[in-house]
SERO-623085 format. One record per residue (C-alpha): residue in three letters; x, y, z negated. Coordinates in pm, whole numbers, padded with zeros to 5 digits, always signed. Each point is the difference from the previous one (the first is absolute). Example, Ala and Ser with C-alpha at 12.3 -4.5 7.8 and 13.67 -1.06 7.14 Angstrom:
2
ALA+01230-00450-00780SER+00137+00344+00066
***
This chain:
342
UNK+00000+00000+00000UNK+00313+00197-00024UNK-00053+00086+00383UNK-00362+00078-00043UNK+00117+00271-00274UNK+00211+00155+00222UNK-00228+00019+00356UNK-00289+00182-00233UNK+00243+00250-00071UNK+00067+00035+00378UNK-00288-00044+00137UNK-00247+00140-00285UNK-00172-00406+00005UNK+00007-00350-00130UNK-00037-00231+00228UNK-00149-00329-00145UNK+00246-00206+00276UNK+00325+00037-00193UNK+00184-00152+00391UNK-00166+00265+00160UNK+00113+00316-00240UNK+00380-00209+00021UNK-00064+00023+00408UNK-00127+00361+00007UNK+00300+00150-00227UNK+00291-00215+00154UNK-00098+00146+00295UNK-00043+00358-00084UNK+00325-00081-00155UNK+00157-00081+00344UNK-00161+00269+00189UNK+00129+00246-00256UNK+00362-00171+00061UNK-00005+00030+00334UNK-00074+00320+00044UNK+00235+00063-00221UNK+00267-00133+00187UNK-00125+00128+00305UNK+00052+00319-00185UNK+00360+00008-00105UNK+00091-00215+00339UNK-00105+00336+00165UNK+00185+00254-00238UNK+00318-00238+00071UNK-00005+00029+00340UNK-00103+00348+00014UNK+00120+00197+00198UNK-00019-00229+00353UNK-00116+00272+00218UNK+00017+00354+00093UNK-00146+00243-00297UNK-00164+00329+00099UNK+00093+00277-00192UNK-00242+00274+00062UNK+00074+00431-00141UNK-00304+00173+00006UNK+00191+00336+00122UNK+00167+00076+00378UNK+00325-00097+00058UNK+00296+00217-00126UNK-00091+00077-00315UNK+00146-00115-00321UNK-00230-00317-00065UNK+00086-00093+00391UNK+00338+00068-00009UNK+00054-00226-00365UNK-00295-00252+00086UNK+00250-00093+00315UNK+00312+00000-00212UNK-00145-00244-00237UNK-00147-00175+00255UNK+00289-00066+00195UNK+00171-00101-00255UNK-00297-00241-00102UNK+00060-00174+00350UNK+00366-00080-00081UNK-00081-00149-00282UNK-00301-00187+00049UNK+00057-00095+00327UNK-00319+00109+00174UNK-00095+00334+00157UNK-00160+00207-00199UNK-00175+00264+00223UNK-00088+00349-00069UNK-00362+00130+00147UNK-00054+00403-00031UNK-00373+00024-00133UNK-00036+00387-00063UNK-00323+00191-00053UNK-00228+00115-00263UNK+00231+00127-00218UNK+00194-00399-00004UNK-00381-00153-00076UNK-00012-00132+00347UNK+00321-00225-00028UNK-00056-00067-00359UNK-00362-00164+00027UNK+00147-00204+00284UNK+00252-00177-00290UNK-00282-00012-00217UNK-00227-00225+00177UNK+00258-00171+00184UNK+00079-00419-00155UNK+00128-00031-00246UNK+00300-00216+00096UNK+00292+00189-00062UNK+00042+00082+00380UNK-00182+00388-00027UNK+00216+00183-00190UNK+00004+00446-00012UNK+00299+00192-00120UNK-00184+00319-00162UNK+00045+00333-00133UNK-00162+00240-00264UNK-00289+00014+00212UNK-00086-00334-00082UNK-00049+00181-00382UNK-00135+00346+00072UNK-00285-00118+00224UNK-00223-00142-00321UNK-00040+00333-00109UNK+00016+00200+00336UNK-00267-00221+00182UNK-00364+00034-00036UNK+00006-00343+00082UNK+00261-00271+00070UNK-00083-00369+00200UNK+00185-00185-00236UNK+00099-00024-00359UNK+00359+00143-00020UNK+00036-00212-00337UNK-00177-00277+00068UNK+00024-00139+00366UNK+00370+00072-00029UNK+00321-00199-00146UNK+00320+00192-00046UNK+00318-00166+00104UNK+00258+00211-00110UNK+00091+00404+00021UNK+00251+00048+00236UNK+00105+00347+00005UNK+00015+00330-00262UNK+00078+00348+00128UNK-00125+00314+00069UNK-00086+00256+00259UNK+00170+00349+00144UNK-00157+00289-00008UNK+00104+00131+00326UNK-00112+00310+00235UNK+00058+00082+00380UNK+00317+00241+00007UNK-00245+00257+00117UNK-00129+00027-00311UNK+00182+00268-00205UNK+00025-00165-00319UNK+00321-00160-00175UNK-00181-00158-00325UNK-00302-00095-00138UNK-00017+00319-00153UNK-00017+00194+00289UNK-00245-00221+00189UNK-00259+00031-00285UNK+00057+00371+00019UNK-00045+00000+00405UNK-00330-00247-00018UNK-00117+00277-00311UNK+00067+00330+00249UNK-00123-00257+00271UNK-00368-00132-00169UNK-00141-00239+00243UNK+00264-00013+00281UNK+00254-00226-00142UNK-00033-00308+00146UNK+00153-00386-00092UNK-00031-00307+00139UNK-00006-00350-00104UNK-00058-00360+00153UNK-00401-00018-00059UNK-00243+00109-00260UNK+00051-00194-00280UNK+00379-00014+00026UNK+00258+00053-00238UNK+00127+00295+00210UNK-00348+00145+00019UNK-00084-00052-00400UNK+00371+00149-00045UNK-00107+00311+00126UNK-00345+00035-00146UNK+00177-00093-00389UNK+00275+00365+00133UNK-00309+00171+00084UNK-00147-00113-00339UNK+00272+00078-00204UNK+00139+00332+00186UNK-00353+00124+00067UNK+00130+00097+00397UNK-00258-00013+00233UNK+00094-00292+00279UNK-00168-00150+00287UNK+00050-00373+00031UNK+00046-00119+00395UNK-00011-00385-00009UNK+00196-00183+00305UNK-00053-00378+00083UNK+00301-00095-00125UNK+00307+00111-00129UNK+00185+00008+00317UNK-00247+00268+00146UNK+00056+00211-00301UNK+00327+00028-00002UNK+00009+00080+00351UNK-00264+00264-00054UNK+00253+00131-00297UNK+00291-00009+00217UNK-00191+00174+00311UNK-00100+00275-00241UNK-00352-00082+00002UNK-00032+00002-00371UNK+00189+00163-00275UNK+00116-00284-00245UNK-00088-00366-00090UNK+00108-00263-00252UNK+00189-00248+00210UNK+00138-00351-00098UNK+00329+00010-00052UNK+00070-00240+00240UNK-00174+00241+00297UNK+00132+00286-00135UNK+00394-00067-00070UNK+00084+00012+00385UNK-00169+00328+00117UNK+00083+00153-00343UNK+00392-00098+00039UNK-00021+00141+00377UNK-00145+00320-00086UNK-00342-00059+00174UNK-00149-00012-00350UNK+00049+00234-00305UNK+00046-00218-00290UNK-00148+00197-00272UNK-00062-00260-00300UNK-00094-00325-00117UNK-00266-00109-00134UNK+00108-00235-00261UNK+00127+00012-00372UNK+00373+00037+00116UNK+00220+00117+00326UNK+00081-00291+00241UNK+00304-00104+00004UNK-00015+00080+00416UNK-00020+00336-00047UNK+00120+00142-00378UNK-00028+00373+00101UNK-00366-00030+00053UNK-00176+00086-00280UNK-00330-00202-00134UNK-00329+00227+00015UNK+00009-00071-00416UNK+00290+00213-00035UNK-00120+00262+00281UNK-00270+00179-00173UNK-00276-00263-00055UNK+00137-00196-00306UNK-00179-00354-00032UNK-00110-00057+00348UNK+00159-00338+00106UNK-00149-00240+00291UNK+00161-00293+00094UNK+00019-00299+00232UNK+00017-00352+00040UNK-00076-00279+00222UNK-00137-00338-00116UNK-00106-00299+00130UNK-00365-00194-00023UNK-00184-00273+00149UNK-00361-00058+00011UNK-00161-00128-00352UNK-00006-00359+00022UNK+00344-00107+00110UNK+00146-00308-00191UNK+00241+00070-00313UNK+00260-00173+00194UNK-00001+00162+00279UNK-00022+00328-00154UNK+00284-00100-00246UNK+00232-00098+00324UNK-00067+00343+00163UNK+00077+00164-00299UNK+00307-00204-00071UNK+00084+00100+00405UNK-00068+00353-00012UNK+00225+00036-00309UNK+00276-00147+00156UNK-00060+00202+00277UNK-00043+00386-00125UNK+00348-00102-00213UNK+00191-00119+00302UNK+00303+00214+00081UNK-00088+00056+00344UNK-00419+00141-00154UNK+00184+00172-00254UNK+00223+00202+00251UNK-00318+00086+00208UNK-00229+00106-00289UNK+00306+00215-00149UNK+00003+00224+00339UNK-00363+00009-00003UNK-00001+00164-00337UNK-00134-00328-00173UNK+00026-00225-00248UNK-00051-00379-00032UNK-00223-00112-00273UNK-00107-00364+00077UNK-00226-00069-00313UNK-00216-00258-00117UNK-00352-00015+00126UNK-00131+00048-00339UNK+00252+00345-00030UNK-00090+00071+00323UNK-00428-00062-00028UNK+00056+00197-00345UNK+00223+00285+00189UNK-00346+00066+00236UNK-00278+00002-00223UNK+00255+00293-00198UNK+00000+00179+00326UNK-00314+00021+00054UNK-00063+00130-00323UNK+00233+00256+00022UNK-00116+00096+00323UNK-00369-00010-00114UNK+00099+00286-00245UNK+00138+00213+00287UNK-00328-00033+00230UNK-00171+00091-00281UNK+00148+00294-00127UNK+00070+00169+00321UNK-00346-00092+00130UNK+00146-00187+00297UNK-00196-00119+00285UNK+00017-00231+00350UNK-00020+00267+00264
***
């Protein structure tokens, strides 16, 4: 009766055939086996086929330019391509729903950004559940952002172009990679805190706005470093600050906009990757085990340092916990500055 005992916990019965509760739970016993090891059979031979990495921006921006980085060096590694696929639009909602309903089999992955974490609070209305139909991998990236300005502009600091936009109200202009993006939230948190009047001109991605910036078809921007280092360097670009809590190590004679005049302001960035909720443990513990060894190569290293970048390569628990923190601190900016989608 020892079998009957148990199959009335399972199955919420007694059945009075004590042979046919022993049948019914050795073979719910198998089933469950055999999907089990039709389970981890599949997270060991993961990966045998081509994985599509998908960044919900255009290409040339900092989440393309890292996504392929990492995913290059992903390739080596694993030994299958893994493929980046441009999904831009709706301020990176477009490309980001597309991970979120895609299988969960460990072959969608998306390399994203901060506006992955402002868009909760920015968005009347998202088509997924940023914390719940997502699973973080690991953060790839920190950094920050440089203020910059077209050399047309006749400012020198931060100082000076809160003073121009003040004598200016209304005519200032910046740009950014979308509405939603860190870029664009960057500039309504200096209009919050500097009370300057600016006008926000969102671009499809962020290699239209910084050729708009460097055409001289608007006044300043908060660029990636990784966009910005080259025309900054060559002159094209006025490097005017960064945006983080200290100078980059790229540039040490650019100040941060903290120590310019507007003490405590401080956005940064990072990169991280995520799969769709769902995807096995295993799997997600051997891209995270991957993606570590990757970001810490010597070769990623080298890259990320020119790009203004650091590695992280965290644990998806530090990494899940790192995003719901963002979004929460970005949920207090929206709020107090009264920030909208336009």
């Amino acid at each position: 009766m020892a079998y009957t005992g148990i199959a009335s916990v399972i199955y919420g019965e007694v059945d009075n055939s004590d042979g046919c509760v022993m049948r019914r739970f050795f073979r719910a016993a198998m089933i469950t086996c055999a999907c089990t090891y039709a389970m981890c059979a599949a997270a060991q031979s993961y990966p045998n086929r081509a994985i599509r990495m998908i960044v919900a921006l255009g290409p040339g921006g900092g989440t393309d330019v890292t996504g392929r980085i990492v995913s290059q060096k992903l390739s080596e590694q694993m030994g299958v391509p893994v493929v980046v696929e441009n999904r831009p639009g709706a301020g990176t909602l477009i490309g980001t729903e597309v991970v979120a309903k895609s299988a969960p089999d460990g072959y969608t992955l998306m390399t994203s950004s901060p506006e992955l974490s402002i868009n909760p609070s920015l968005q009347a209305k998202l088509p997924y559940d940023t914390l719940k139909d997502f699973v973080a991998i690991s953060q790839l990236t920190t950094g920050q952002y440089f203020l910059s300005t077209h050399p047309s502009v006749p400012v020198k600091n931060v100082k000076e172009l809160i003073a121009l936009a003040k004598a200016r109200p209304g005519r200032m202009t910046y740009g950014s990679s979308g509405n939603g993006s860190a870029n664009h939230l960057g500039g309504v948190l200096l209009q919050h805190m500097t009370g300057a009047t600016l006008v926000h001109v969102p671009y499809k991605s962020a290699a239209q706005s910084a050729t708009a910036l460097m055409s001289g078809e608007i006044d300043f921007m908060m660029s990636s470093t990784s966009a910005a280092i080259t025309p900054i360097k060559s002159g094209r670009l006025r490097g005017i600050a960064v945006t983080g809590p200290k100078r980059l190590a790229l540039t040490p004679e650019i100040p941060t906009v903290s120590e310019s005049g507007v003490p405590g302001f401080e956005v940064t960035g990072w990169y991280m990757m995520l799969a769709p909720s769902g995807v096995p443990r295993d799997v997600i513990n051997k891209l995270n085990a991957e993606i570590v060894k990757a970001v810490h190569s010597a070769a990623v290293k080298d890259r990320f340092a020119a790009l203004g970048t650091e590695p992280v390569g965290n644990s998806p628990e530090a990494c899940g916990e790192f995003l719901r923190s963002e979004i929460a601190k970005w949920t207090k900016v929206v709020r107090a500055a009264g920030a909208k989608a336009d």
